[in-house]
TIRO-2110 file (N, C-alpha, C; in Angstrom, 1 decimal):
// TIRO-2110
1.1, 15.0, -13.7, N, 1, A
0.7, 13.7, -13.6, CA, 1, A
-0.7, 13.7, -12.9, C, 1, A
-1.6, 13.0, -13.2, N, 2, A
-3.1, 13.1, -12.6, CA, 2, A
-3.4, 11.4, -12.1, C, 2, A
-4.1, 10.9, -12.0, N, 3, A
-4.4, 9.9, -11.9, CA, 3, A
-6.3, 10.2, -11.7, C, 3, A
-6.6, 9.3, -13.0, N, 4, A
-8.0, 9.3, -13.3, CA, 4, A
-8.7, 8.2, -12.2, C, 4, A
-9.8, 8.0, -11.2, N, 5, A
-10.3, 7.5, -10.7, CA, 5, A
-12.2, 7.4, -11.3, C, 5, A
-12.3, 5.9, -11.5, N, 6, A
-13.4, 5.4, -11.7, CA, 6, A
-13.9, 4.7, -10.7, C, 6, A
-15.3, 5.2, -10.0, N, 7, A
-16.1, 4.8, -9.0, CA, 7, A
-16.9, 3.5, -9.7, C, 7, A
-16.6, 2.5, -8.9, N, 8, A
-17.3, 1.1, -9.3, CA, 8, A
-18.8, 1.2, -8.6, C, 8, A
-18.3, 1.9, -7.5, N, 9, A
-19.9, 1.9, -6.8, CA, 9, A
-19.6, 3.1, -5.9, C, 9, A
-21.7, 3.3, -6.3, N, 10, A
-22.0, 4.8, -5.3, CA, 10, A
-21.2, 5.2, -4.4, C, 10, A
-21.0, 4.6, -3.5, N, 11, A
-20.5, 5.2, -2.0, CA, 11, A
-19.2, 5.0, -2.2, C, 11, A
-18.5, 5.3, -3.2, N, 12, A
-17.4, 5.3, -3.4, CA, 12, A
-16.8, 6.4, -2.7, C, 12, A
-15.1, 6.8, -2.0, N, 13, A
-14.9, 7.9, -1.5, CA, 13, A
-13.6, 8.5, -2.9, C, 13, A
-13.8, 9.5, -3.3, N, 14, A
-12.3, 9.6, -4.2, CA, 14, A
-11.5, 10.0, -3.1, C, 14, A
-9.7, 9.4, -3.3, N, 15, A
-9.0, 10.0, -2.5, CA, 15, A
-8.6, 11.1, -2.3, C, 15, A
-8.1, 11.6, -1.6, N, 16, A
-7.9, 12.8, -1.4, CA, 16, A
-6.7, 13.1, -0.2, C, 16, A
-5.8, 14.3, -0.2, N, 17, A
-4.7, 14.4, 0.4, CA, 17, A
-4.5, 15.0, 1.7, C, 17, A
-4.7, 14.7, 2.4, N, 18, A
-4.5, 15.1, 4.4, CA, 18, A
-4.7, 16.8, 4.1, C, 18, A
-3.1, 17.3, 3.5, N, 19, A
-2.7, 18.2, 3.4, CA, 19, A
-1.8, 18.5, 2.3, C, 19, A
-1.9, 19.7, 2.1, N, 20, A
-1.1, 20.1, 0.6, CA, 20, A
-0.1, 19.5, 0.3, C, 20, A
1.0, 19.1, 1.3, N, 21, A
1.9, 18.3, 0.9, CA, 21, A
2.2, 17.1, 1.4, C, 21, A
1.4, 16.0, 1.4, N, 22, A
1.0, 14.7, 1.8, CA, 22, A
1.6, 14.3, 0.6, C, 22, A
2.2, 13.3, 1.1, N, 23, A
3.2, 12.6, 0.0, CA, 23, A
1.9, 11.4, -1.1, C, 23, A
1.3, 11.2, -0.2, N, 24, A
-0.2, 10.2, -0.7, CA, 24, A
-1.9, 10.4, -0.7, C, 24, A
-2.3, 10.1, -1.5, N, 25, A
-3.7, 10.4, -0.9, CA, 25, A
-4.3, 9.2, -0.3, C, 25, A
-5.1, 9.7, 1.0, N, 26, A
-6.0, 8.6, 1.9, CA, 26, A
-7.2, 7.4, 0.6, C, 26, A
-7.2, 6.4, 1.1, N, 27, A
-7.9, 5.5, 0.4, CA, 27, A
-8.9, 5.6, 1.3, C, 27, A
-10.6, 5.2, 1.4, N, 28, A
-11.2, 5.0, 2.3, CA, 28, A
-12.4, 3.5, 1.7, C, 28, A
-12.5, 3.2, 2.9, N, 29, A
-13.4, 1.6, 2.9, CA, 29, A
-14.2, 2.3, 2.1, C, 29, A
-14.8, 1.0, 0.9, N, 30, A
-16.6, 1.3, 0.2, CA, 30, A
-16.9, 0.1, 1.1, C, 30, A
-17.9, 0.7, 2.2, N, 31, A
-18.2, -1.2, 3.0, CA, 31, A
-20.0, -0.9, 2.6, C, 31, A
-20.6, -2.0, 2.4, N, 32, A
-22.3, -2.1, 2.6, CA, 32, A
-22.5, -1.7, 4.5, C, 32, A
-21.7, -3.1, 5.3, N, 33, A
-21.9, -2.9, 6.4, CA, 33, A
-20.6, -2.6, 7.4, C, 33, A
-20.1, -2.4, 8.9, N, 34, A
-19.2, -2.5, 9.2, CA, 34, A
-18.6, -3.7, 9.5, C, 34, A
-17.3, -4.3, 8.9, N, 35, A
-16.7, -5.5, 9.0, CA, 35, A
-15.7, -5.1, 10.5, C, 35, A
-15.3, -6.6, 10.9, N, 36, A
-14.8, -6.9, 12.1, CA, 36, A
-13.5, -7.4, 11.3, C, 36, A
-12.4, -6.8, 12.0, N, 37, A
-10.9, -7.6, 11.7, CA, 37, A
-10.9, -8.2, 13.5, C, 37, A
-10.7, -9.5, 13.0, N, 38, A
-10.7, -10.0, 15.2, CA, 38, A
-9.2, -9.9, 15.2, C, 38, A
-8.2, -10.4, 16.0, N, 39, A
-6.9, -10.2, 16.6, CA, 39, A
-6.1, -11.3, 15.2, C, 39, A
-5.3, -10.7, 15.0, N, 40, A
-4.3, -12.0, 14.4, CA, 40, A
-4.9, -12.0, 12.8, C, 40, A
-6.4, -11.5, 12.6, N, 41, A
-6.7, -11.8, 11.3, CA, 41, A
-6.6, -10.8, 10.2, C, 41, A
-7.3, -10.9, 8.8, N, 42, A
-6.9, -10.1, 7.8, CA, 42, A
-7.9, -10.2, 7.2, C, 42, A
-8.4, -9.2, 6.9, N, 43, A
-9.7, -9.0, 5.7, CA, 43, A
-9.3, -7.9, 4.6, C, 43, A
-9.9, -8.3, 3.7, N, 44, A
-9.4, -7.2, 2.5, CA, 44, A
-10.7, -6.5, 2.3, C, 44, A
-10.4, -5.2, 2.5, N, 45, A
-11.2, -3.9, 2.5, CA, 45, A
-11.6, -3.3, 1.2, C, 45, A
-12.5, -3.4, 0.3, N, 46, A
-12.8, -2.7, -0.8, CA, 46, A
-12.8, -1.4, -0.5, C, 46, A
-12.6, -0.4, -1.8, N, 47, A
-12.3, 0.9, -1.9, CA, 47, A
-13.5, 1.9, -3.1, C, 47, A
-13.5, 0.3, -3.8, N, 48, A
-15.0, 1.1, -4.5, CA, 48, A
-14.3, 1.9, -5.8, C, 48, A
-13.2, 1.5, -6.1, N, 49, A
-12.4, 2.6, -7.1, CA, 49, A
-11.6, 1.4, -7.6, C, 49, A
-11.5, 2.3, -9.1, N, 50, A
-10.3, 1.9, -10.2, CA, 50, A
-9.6, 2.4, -10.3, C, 50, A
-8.3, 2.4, -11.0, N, 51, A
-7.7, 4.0, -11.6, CA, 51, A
-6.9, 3.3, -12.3, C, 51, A
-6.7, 4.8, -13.4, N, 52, A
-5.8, 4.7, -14.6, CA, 52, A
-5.1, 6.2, -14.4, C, 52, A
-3.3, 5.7, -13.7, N, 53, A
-2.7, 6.8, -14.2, CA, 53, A
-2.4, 7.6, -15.4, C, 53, A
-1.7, 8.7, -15.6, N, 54, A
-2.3, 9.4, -17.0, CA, 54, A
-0.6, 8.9, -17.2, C, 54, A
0.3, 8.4, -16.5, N, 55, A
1.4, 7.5, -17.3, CA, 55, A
1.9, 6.7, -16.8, C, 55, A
2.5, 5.7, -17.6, N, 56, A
2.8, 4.5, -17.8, CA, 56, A
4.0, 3.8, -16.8, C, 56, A
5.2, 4.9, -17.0, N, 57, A
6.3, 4.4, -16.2, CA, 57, A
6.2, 4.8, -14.0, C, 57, A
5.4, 4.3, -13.8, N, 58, A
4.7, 4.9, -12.5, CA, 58, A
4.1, 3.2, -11.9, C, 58, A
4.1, 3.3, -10.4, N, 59, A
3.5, 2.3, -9.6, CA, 59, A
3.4, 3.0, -8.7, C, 59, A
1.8, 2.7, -8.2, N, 60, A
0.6, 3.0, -6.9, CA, 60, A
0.7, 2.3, -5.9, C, 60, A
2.3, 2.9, -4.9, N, 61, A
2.4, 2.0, -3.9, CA, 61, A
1.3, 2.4, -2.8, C, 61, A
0.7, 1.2, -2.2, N, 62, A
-0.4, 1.4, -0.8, CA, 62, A
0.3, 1.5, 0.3, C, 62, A
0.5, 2.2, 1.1, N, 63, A
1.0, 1.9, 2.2, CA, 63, A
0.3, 2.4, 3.8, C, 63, A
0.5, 1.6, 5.0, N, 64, A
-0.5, 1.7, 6.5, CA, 64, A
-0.5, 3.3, 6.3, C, 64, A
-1.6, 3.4, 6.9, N, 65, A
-2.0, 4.9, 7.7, CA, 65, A
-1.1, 4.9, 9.3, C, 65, A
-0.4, 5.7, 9.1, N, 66, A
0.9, 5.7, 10.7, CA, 66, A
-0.2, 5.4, 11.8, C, 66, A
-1.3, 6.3, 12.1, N, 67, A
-2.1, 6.5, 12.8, CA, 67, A
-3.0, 5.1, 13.5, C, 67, A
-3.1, 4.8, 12.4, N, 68, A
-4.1, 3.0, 12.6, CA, 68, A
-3.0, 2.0, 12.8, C, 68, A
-1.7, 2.3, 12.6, N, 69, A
-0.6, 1.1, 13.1, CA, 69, A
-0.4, 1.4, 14.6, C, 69, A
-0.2, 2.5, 14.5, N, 70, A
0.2, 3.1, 16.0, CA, 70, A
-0.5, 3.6, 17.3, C, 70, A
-1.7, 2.7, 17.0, N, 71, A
-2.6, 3.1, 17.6, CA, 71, A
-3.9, 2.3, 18.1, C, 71, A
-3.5, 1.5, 16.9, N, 72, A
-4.7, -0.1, 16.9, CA, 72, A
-3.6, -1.3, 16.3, C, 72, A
-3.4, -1.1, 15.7, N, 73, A
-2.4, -2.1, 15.4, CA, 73, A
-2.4, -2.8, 14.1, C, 73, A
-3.0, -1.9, 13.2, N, 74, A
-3.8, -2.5, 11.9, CA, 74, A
-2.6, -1.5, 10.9, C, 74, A
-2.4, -3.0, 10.1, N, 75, A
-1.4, -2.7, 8.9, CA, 75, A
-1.8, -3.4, 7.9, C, 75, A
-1.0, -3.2, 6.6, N, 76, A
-1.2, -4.0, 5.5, CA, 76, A
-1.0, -5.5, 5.5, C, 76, A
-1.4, -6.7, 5.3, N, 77, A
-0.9, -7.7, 5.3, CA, 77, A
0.3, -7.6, 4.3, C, 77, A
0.2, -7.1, 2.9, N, 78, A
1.2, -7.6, 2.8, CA, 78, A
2.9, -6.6, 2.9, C, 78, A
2.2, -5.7, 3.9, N, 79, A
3.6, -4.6, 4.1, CA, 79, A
3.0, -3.4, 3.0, C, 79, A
3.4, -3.6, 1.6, N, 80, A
3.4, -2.3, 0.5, CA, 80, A
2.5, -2.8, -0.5, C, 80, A
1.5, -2.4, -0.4, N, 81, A
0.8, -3.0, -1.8, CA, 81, A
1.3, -2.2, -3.1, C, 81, A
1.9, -3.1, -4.4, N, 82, A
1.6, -2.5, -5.6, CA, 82, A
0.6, -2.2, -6.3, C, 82, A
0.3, -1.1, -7.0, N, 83, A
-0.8, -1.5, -8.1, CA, 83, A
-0.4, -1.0, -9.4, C, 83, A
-0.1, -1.9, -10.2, N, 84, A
0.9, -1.9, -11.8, CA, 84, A
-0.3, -0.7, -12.4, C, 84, A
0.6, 0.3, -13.4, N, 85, A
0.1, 1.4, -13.6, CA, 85, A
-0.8, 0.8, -15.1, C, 85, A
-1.2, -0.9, -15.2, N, 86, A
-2.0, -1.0, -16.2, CA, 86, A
-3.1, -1.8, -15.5, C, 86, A
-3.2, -2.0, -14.4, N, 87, A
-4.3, -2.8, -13.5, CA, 87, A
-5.4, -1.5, -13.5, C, 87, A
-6.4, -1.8, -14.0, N, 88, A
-7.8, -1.7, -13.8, CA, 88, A
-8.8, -2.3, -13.1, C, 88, A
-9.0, -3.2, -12.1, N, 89, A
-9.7, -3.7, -10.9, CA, 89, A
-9.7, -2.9, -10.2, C, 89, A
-10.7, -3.5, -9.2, N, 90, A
-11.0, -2.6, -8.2, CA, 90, A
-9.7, -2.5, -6.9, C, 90, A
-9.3, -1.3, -6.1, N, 91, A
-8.1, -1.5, -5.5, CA, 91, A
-9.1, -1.9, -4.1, C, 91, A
-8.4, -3.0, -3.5, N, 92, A
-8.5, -3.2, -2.1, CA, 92, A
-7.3, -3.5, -1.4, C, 92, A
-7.8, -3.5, -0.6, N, 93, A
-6.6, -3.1, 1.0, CA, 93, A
-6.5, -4.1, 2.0, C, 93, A
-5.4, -5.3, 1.7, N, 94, A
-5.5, -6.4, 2.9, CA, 94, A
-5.5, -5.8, 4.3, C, 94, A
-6.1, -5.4, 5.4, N, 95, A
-5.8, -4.9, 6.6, CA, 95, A
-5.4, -5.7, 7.4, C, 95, A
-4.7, -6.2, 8.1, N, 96, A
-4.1, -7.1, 9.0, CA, 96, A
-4.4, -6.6, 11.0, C, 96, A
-4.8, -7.2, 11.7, N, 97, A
-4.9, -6.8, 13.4, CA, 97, A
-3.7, -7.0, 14.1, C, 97, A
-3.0, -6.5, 14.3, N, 98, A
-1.6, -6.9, 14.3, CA, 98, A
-2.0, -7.0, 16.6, C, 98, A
-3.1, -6.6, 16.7, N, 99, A
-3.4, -6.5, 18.4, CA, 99, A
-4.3, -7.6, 18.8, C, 99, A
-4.7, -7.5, 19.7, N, 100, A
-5.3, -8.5, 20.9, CA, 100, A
-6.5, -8.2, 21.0, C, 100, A
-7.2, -6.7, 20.3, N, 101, A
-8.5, -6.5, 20.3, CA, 101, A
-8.9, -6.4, 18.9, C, 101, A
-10.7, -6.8, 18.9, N, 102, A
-10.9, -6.9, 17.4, CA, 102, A
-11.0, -4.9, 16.7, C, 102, A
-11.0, -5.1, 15.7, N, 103, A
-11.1, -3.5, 15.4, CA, 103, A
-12.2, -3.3, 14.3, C, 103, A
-12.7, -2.6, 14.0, N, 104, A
-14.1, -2.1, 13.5, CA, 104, A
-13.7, -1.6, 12.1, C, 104, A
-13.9, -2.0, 11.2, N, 105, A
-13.5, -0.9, 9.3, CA, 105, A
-15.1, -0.5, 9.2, C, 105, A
-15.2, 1.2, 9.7, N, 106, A
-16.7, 1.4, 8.7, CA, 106, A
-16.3, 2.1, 7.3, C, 106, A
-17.4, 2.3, 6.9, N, 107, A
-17.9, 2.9, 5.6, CA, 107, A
-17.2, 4.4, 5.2, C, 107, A
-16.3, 4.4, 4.4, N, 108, A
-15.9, 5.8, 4.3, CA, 108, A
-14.8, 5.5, 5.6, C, 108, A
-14.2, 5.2, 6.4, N, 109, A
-13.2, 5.2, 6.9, CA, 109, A
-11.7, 5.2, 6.3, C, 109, A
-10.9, 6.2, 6.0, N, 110, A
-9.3, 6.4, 6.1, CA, 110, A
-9.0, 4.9, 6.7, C, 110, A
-8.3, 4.2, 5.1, N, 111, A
-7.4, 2.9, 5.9, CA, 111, A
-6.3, 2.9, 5.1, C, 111, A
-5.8, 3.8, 4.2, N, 112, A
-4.1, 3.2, 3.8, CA, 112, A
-4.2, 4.6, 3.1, C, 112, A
-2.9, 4.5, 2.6, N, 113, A
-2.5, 5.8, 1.6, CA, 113, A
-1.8, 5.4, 0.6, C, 113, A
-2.2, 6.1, -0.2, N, 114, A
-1.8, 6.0, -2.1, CA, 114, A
-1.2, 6.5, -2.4, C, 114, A
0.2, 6.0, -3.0, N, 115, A
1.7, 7.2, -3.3, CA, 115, A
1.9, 6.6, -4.4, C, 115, A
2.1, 7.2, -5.3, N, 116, A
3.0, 7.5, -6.9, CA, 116, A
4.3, 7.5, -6.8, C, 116, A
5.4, 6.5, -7.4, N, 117, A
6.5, 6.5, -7.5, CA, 117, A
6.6, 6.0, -9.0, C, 117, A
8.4, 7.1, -9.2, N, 118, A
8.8, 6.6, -10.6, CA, 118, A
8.9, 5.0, -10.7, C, 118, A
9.0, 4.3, -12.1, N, 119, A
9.4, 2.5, -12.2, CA, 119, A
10.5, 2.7, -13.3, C, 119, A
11.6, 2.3, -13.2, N, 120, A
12.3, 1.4, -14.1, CA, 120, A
12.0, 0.4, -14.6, C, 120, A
11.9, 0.2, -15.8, N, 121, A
12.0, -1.0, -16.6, CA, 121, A
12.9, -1.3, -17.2, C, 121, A
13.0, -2.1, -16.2, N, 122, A
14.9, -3.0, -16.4, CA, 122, A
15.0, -4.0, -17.3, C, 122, A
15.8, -4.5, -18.0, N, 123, A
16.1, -5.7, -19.0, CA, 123, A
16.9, -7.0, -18.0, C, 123, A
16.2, -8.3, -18.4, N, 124, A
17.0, -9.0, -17.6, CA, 124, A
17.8, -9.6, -18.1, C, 124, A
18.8, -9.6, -17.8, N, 125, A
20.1, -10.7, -18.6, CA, 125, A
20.3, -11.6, -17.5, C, 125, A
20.8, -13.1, -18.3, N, 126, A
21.9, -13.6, -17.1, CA, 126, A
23.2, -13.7, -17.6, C, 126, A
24.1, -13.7, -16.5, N, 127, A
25.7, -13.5, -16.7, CA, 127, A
25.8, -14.6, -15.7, C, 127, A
27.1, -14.9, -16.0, N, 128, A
27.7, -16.1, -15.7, CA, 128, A
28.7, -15.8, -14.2, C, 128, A
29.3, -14.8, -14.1, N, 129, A
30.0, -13.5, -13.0, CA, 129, A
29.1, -11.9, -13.1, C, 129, A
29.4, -11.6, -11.4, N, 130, A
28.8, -10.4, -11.0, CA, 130, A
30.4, -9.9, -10.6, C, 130, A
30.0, -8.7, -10.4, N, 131, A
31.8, -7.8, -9.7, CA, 131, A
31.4, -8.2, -8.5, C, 131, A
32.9, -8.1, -7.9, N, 132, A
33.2, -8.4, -6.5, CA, 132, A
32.8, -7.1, -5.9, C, 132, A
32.7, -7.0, -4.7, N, 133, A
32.4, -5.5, -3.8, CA, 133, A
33.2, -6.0, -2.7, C, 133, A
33.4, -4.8, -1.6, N, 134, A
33.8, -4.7, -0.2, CA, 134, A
32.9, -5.5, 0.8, C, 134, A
31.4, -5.4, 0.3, N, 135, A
30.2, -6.5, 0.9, CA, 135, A
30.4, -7.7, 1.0, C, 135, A
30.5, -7.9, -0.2, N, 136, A
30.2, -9.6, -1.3, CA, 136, A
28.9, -9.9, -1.3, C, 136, A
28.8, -11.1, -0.3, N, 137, A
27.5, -12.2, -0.2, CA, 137, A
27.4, -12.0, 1.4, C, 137, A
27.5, -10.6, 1.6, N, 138, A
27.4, -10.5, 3.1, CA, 138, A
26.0, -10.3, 3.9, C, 138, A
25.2, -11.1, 3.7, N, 139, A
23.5, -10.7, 4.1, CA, 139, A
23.1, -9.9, 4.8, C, 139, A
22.3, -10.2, 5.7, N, 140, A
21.5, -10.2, 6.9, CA, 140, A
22.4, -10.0, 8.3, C, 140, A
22.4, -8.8, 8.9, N, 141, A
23.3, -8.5, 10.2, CA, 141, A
24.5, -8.3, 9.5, C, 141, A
24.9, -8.7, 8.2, N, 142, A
26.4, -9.0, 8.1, CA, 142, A
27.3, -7.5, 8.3, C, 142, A
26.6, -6.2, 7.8, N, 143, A
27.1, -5.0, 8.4, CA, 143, A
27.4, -4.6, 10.2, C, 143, A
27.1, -5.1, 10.6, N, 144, A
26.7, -5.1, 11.9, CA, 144, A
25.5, -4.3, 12.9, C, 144, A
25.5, -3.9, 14.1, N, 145, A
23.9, -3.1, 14.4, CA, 145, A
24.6, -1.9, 15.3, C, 145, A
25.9, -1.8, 15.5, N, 146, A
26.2, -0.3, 16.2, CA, 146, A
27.5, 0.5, 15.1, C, 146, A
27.1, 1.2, 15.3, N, 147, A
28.0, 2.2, 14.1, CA, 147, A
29.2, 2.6, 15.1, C, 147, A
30.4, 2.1, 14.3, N, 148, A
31.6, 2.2, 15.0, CA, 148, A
32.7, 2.6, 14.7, C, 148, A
END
């Protein structure tokens, strides 16, 4: 599997993997200048890249850098970004301040990482009944929170 990357602009960074077995590769800012995320807000960070996986049944989940959550407090706005393995735009990175201080995105800065997972493409039907389970319609807490 490869994943072809097209630079929209010069100072584009290609990603690339921490370590040999990095489950993703680093995305990094294409910024002109250094942008301010202030406390509570969200800016979306260009990356200066396109891509076209070399196949089809695949999605380019984005997800936080551990290091920049746990440390400044900056995550994805929207949790996991998708990017459908037929999107050709440019990929950006909503970053969210999840702290009380403003935080700095420069140029070429490491801000999320890029993983490849398999997709199913599922058919949808509707049915009129689902099977019963041991669960049911048991939601949220409805398992409980200590293992007993």
């Amino acid at each position: 599997m490869t994943l072809f990357f097209k630079k929209l602009r010069e100072n584009a960074i290609l990603p690339m993997r921490a370590t040999p077995q990095s489950a993703g590769v680093d995305l990094c800012a294409c910024l002109e200048d250094t942008v301010e995320i202030p406390p509570g807000g969200t800016v979306r960070i260009p990356t200066g890249l396109a891509v076209q996986p070399s196949k089809e049944d695949v999605a380019l989940l984005i997800y936080p850098r551990s290091g920049l959550a746990s440390k400044y407090g900056i995550t994805l706005a929207n949790a996991v970004g998708v990017v459908d393995s037929d999107y050709r735009g440019e990929i950006q990175v909503p970053l969210h301040n999840l702290s009380t201080i403003p935080f700095m995105v420069e140029n070429g800065m490491r801000i999320a990482q890029l993983v490849v997972t398999p997709v199913l493409f599922a058919d949808v039907e509707q049915v009129n009944e689902l099977d019963e389970t041991q669960r049911g319609s048991g939601g949220f807490g409805s398992s409980g929170m200590i293992n007993e």
